[in-house]
FIFIVEX-635494 format. One record per residue (C-alpha): x negated, y, z; chain; residue number from 1. Coordinates in Angstrom, 3 decimals. Layout:
N
<px=X; py=Y; pz=Z; chaine=A; num=NUM>
...
END
This chain:
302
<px=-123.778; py=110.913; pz=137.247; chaine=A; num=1>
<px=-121.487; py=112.187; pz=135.071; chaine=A; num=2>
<px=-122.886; py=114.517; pz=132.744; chaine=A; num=3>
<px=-120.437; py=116.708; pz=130.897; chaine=A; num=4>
<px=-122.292; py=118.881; pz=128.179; chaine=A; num=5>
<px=-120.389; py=121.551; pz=126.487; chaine=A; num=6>
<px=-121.392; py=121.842; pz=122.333; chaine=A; num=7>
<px=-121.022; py=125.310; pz=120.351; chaine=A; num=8>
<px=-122.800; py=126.829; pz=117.925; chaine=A; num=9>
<px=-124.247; py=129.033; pz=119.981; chaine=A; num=10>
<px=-124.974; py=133.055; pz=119.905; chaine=A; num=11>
<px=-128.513; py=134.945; pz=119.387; chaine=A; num=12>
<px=-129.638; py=136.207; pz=122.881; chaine=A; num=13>
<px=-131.985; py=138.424; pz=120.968; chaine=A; num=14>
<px=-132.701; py=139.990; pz=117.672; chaine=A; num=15>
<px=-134.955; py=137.535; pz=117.006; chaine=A; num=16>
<px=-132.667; py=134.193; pz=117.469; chaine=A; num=17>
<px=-130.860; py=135.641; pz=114.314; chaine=A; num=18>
<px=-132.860; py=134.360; pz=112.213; chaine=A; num=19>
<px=-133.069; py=131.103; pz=113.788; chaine=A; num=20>
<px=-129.546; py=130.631; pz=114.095; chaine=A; num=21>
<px=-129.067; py=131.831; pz=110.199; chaine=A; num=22>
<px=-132.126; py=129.086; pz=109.234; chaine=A; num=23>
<px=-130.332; py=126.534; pz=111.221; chaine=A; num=24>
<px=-126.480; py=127.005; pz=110.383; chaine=A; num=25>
<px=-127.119; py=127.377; pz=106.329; chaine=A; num=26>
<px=-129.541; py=124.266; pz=106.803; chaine=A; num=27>
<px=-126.444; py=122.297; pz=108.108; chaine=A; num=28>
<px=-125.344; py=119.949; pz=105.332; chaine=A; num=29>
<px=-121.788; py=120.415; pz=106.831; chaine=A; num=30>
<px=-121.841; py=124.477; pz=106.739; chaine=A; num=31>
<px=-123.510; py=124.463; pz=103.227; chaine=A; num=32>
<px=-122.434; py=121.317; pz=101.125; chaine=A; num=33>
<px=-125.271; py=120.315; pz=99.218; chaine=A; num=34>
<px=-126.834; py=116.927; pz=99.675; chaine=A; num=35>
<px=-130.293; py=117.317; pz=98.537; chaine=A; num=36>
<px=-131.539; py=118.300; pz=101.873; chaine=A; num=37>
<px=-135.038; py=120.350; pz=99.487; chaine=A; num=38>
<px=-132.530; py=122.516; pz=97.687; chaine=A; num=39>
<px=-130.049; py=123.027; pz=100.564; chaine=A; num=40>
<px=-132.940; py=123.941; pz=102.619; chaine=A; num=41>
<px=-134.312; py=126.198; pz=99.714; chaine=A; num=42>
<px=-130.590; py=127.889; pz=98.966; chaine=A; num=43>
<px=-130.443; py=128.154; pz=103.746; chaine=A; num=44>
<px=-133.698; py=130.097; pz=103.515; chaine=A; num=45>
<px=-132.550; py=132.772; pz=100.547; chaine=A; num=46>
<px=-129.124; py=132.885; pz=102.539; chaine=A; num=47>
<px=-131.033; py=133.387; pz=105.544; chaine=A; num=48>
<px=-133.456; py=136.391; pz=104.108; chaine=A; num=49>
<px=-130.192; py=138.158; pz=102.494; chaine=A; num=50>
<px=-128.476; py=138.158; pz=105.650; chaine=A; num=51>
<px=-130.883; py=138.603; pz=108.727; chaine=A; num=52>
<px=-131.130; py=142.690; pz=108.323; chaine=A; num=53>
<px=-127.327; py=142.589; pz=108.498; chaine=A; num=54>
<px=-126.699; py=140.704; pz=111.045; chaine=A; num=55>
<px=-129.670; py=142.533; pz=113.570; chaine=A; num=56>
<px=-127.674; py=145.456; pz=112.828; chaine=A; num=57>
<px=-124.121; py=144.099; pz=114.081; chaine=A; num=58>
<px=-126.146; py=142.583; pz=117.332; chaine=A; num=59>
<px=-127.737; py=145.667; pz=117.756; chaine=A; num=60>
<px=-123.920; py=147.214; pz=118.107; chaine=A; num=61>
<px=-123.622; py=144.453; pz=120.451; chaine=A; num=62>
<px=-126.072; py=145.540; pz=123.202; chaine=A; num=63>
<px=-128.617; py=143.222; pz=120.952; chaine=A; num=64>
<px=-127.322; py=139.830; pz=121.919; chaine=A; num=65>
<px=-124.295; py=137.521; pz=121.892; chaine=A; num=66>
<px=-122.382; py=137.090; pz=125.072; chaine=A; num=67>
<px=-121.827; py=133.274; pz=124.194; chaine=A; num=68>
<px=-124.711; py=131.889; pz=126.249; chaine=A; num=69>
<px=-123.939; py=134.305; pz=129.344; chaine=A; num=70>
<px=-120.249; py=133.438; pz=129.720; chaine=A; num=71>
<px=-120.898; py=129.226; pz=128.486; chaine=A; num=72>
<px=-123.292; py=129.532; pz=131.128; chaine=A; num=73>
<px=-121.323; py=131.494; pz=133.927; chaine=A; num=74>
<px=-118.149; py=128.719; pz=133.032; chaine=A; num=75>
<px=-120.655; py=125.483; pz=133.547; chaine=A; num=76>
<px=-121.914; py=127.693; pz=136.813; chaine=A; num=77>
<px=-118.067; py=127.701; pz=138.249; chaine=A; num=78>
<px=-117.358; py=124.558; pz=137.243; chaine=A; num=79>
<px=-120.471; py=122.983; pz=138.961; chaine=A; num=80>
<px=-119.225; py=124.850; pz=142.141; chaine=A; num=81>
<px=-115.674; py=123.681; pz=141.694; chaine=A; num=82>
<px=-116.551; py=119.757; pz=141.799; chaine=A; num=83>
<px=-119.428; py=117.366; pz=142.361; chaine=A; num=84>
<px=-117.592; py=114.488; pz=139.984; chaine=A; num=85>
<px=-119.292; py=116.203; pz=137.293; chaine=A; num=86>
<px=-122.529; py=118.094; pz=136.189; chaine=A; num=87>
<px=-121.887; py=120.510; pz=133.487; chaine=A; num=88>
<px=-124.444; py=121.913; pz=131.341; chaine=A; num=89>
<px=-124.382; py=123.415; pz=127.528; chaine=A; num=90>
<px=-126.254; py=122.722; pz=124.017; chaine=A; num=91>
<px=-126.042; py=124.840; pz=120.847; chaine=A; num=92>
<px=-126.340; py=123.776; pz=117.781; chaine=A; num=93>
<px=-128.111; py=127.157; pz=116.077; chaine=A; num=94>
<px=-130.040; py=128.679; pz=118.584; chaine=A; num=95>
<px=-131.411; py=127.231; pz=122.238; chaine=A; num=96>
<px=-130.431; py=126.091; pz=124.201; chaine=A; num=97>
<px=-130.883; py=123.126; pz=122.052; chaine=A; num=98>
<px=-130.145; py=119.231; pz=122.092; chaine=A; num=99>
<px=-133.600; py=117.320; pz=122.906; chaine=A; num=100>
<px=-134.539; py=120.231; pz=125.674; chaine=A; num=101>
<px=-131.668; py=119.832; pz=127.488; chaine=A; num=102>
<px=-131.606; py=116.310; pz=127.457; chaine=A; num=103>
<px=-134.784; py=116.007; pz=128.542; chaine=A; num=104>
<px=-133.861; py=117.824; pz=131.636; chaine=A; num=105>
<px=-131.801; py=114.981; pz=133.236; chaine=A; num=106>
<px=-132.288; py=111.182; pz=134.107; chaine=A; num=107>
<px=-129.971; py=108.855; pz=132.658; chaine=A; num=108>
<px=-129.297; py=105.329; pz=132.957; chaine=A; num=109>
<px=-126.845; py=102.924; pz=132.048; chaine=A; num=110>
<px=-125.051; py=103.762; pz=135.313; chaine=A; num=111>
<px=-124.320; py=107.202; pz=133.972; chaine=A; num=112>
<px=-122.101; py=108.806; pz=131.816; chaine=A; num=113>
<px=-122.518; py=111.418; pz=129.081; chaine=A; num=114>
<px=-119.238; py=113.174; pz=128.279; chaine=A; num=115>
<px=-119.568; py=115.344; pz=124.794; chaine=A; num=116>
<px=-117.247; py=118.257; pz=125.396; chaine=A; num=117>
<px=-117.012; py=120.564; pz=121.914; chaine=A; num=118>
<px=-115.685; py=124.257; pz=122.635; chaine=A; num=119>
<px=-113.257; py=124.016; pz=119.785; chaine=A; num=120>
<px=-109.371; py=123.271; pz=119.928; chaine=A; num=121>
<px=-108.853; py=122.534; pz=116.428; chaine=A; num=122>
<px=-110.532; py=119.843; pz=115.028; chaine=A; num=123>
<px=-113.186; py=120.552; pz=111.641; chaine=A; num=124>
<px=-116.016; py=118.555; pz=110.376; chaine=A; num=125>
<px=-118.457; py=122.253; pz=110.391; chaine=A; num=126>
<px=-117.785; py=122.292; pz=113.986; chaine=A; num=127>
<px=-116.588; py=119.326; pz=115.957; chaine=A; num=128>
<px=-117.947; py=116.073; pz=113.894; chaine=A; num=129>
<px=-121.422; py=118.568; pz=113.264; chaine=A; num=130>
<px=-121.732; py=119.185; pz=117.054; chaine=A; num=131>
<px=-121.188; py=115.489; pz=118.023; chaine=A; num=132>
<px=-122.917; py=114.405; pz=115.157; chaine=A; num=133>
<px=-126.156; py=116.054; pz=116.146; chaine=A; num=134>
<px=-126.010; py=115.245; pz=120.096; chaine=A; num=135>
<px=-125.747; py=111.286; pz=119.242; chaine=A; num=136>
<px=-128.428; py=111.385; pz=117.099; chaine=A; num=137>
<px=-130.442; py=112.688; pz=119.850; chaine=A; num=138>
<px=-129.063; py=110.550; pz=122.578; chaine=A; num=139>
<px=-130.062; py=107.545; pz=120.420; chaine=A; num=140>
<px=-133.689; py=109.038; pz=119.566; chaine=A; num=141>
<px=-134.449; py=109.606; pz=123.229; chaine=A; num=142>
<px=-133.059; py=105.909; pz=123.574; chaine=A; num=143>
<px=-130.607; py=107.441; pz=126.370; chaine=A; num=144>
<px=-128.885; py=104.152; pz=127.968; chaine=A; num=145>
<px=-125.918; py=106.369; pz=129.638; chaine=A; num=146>
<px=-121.876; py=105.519; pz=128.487; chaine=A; num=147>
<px=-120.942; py=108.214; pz=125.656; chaine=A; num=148>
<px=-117.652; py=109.443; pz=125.783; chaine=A; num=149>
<px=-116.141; py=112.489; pz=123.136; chaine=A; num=150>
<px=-113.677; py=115.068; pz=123.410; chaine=A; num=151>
<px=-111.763; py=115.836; pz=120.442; chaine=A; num=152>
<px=-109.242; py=118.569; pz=120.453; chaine=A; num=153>
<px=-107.414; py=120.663; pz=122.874; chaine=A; num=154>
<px=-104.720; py=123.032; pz=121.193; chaine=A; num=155>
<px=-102.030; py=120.458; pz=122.198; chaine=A; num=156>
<px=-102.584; py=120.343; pz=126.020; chaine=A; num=157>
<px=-100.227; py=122.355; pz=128.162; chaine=A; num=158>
<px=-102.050; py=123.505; pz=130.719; chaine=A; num=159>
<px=-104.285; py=124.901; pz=127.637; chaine=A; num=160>
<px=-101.327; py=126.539; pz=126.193; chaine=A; num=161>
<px=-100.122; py=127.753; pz=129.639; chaine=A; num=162>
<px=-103.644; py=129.784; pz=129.945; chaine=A; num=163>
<px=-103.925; py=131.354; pz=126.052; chaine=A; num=164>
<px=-100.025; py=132.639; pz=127.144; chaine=A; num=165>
<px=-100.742; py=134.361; pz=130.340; chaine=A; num=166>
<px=-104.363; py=135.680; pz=129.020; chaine=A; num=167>
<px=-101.609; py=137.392; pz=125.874; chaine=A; num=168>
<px=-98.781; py=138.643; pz=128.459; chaine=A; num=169>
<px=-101.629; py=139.794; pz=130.963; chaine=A; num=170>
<px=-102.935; py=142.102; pz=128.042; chaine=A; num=171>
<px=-99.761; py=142.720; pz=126.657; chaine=A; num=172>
<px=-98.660; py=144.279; pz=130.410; chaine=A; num=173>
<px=-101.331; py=146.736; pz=129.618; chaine=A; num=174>
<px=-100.732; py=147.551; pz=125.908; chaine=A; num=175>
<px=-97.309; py=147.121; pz=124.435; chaine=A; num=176>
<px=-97.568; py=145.969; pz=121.433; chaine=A; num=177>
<px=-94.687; py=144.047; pz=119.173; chaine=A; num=178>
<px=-96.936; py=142.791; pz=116.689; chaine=A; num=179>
<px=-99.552; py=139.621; pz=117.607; chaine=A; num=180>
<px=-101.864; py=138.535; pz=114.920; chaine=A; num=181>
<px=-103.933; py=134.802; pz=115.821; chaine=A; num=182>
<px=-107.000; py=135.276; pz=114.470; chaine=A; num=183>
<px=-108.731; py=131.791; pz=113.203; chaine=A; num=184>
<px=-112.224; py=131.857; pz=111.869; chaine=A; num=185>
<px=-111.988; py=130.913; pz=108.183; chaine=A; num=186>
<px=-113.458; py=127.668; pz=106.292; chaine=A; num=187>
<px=-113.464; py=127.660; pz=102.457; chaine=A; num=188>
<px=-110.792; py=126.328; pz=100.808; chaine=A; num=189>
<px=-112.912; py=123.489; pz=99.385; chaine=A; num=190>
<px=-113.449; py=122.092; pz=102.497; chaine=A; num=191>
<px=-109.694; py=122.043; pz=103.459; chaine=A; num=192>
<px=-109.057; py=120.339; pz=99.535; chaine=A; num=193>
<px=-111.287; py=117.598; pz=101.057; chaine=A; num=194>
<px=-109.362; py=116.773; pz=103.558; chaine=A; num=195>
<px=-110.429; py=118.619; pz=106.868; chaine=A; num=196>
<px=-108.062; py=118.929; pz=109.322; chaine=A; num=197>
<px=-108.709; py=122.300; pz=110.728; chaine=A; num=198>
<px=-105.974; py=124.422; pz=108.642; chaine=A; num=199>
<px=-103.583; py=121.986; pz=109.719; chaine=A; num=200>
<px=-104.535; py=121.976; pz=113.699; chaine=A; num=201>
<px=-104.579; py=125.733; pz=113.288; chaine=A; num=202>
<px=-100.617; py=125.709; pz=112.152; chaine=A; num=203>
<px=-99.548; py=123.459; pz=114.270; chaine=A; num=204>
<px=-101.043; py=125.280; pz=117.605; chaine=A; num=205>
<px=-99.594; py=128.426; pz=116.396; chaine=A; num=206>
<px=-96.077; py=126.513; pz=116.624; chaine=A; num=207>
<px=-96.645; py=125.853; pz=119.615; chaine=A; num=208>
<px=-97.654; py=129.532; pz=120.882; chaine=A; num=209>
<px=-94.665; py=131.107; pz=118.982; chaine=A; num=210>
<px=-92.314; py=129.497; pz=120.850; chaine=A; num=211>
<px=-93.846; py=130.239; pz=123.853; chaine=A; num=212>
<px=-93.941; py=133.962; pz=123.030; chaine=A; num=213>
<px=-90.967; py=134.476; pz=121.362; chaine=A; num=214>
<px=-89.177; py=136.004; pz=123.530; chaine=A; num=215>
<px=-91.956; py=138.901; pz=123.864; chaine=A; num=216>
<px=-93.384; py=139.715; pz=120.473; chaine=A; num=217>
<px=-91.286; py=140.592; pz=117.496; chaine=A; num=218>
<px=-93.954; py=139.366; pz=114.615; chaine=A; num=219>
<px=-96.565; py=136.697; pz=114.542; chaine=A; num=220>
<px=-99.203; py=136.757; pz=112.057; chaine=A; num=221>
<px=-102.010; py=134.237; pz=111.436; chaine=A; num=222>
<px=-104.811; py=135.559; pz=109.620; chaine=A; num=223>
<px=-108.384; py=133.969; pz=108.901; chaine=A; num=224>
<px=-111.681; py=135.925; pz=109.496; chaine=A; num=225>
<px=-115.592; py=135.505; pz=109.297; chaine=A; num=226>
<px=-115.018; py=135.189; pz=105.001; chaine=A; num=227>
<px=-118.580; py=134.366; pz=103.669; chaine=A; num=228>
<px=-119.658; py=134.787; pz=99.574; chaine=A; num=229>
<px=-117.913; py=134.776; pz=96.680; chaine=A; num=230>
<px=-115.610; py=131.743; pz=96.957; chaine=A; num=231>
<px=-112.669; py=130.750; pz=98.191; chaine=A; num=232>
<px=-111.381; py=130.924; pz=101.570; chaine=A; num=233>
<px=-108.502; py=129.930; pz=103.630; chaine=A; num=234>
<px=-106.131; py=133.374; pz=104.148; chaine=A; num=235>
<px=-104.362; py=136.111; pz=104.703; chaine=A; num=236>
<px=-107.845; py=138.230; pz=105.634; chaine=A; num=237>
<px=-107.575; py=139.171; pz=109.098; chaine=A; num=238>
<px=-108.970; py=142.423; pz=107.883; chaine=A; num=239>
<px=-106.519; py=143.179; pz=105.193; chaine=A; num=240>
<px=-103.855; py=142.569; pz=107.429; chaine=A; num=241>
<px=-105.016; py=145.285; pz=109.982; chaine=A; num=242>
<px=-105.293; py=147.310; pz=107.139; chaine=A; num=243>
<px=-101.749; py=147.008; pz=106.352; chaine=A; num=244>
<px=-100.145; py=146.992; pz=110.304; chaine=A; num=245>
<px=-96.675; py=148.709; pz=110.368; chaine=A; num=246>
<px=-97.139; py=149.096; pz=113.693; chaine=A; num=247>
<px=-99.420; py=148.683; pz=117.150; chaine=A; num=248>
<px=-101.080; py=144.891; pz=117.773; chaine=A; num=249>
<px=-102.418; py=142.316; pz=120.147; chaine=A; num=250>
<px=-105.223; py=139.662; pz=118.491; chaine=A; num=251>
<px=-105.779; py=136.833; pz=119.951; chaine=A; num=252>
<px=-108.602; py=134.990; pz=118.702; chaine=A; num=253>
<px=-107.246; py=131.270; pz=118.460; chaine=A; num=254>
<px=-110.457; py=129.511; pz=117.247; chaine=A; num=255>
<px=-112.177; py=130.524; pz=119.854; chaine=A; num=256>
<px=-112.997; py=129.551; pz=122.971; chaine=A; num=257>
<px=-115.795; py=131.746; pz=124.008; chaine=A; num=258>
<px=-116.362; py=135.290; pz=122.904; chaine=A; num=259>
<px=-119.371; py=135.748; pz=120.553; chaine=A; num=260>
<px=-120.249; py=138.238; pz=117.332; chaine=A; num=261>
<px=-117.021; py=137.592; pz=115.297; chaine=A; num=262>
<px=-114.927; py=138.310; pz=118.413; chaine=A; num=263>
<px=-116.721; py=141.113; pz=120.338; chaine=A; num=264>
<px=-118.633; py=142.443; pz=116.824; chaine=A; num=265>
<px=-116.227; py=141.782; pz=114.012; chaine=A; num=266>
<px=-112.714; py=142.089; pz=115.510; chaine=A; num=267>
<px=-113.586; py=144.789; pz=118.029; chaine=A; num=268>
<px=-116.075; py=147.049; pz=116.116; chaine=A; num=269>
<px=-116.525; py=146.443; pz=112.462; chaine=A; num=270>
<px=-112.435; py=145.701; pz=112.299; chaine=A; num=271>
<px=-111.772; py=149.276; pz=113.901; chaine=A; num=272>
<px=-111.964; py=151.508; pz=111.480; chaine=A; num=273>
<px=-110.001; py=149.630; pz=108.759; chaine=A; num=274>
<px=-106.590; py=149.207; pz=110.994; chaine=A; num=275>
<px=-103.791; py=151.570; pz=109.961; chaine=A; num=276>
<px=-102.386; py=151.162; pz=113.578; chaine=A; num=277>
<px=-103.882; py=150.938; pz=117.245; chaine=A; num=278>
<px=-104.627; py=147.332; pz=118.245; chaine=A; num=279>
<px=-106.309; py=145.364; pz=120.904; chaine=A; num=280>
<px=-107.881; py=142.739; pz=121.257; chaine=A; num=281>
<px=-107.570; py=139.753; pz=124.094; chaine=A; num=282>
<px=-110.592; py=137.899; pz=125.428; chaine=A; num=283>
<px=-111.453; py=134.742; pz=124.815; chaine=A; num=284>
<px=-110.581; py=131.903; pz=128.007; chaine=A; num=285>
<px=-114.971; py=132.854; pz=128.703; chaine=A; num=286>
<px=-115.249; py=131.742; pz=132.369; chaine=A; num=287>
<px=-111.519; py=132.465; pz=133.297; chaine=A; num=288>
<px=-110.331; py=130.549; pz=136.430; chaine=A; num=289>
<px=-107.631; py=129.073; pz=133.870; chaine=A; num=290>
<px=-110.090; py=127.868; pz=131.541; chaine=A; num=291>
<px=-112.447; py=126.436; pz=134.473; chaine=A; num=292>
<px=-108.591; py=124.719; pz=135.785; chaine=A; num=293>
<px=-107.978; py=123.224; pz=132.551; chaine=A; num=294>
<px=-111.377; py=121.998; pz=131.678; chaine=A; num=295>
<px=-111.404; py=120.424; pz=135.337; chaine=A; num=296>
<px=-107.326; py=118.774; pz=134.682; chaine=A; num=297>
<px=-108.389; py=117.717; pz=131.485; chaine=A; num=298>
<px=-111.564; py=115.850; pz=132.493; chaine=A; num=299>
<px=-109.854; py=114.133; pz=135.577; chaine=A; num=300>
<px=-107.201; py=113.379; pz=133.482; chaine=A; num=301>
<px=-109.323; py=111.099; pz=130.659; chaine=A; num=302>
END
């Protein structure tokens, strides 16, 4: 078998999951940087308290869930349907489904192959080298003999490219805008200073994109969004740009490859009523029959 599990944080499927996922994230020594794990755990929990209320009211604008785990699911369904080379399932790192339970689901020997598969393009240590970093150490704790293989990054492959460009023009057909602002979620700037590659990935796929598109847009913007506390982060705010649009615009949210609150909450809702002009906002590649082509290319193509 070869087992290909998909890695995210993951999205609250009720009201109730936010304060797990909260608890969990802040208790991540790569999301909060302190290395006494009894004071990061004791700094997580009054993070966690300060913020749960908050964040029950943006689900609750939501329908009261995240769509992460419907559409992760949904792609892994297609996918499963498309081929029998590979199994595809999913793990989150915040919320369930988690690492040991799925795991546990399957039989693995040394005959079989576990492919880690993070849902992130660019490449940080608060997403990609967390995610991995928490499925080998269960692999190895539930002495799993299967072959481990990683995915890294994405934002470079064509095919990849070829989908985020249609998904823009297909939206663009439908609202004309000259304007497109790439909206990456933001990292403080301490965490860039120390050498994480994410800014840099982000910059260089937007390169990439621009040229595609420049023939159809007239300005590109890249703005950062998802700022936490008081220091700080990479910019321009994706909300101060909307603030200041001369004119109507597509977002595309590049950091992203399945919708969850900071797409569907933050850029569609709370965003709204701070944008000087109409925008819109483009999906994330979900359970697309592009994204299921690409993840399919890219695995056969290892």
């Amino acid at each position: 078998m070869k087992l290909v599990l998909f890695l995210n944080m993951g999205g609250a499927t009720n009201l109730q999951d936010c304060e797990t996922f909260l608890k969990n994230m802040f208790n991540d020594p790569y999301i909060l940087g302190i290395k006494n794990k009894f004071i990061r755990r004791f700094v997580a929990w009054i993070i966690t308290k300060s913020r749960v209320k908050a964040m029950r009211e943006n689900y609750k604008q939501m329908g009261g869930k995240s769509p992460l785990n419907e559409f992760t699911q949904s792609l892994c369904e297609k996918l499963n349907v498309k081929t029998n080379d590979f199994k595809f399932d999913f793990i989150n790192l915040y919320v369930p489904p988690f690492a040991k339970e799925v795991l546990q689901k399957y039989t693995l020997n040394e005959n079989d192959e576990i492919i880690l598969f993070p849902l992130y393009p660019h490449h940080s240590r608060t997403t990609v080298t967390s995610s991995l970093e928490v499925l080998q150490n269960e692999i190895l704790k539930q002495k799993i003999q299967a072959k481990i293989k990683t995915i890294d990054i994405f934002y470079k492959n064509e095919l990849y490219n070829e989908m985020i460009v249609l998904h823009i023009l297909a939206k663009k057909s439908n609202f004309d805008a000259k304007t497109l602002i790439f909206s990456a979620h933001s990292l403080p700037q301490s965490i860039i200073d120390k050498g994480d590659l994410y800014e840099k990935h982000v910059n260089d796929h937007i390169k990439l994109l621009k040229e595609k598109l420049k023939d159809h847009f007239d300005e590109f913007i890249l703005a950062y969004q998802s700022k936490l506390g008081p220091v700080k982060w990479l910019e321009p705010n994706t909300s101060d740009i909307l603030a200041n649009l001369n004119n109507k615009a597509l977002i595309y949210p590049i950091s992203f490859c399945i919708d969850c609150s900071e797409t569907i909450f933050e850029l569609g809702i709370e965003y709204r009523h701070l944008a000087k002009y109409d925008y819109d906002l483009i999906a994330c590649p979900n359970d697309s029959d592009e994204f299921v082509q690409f993840v399919l290319n890219y695995l056969l193509n290892l």
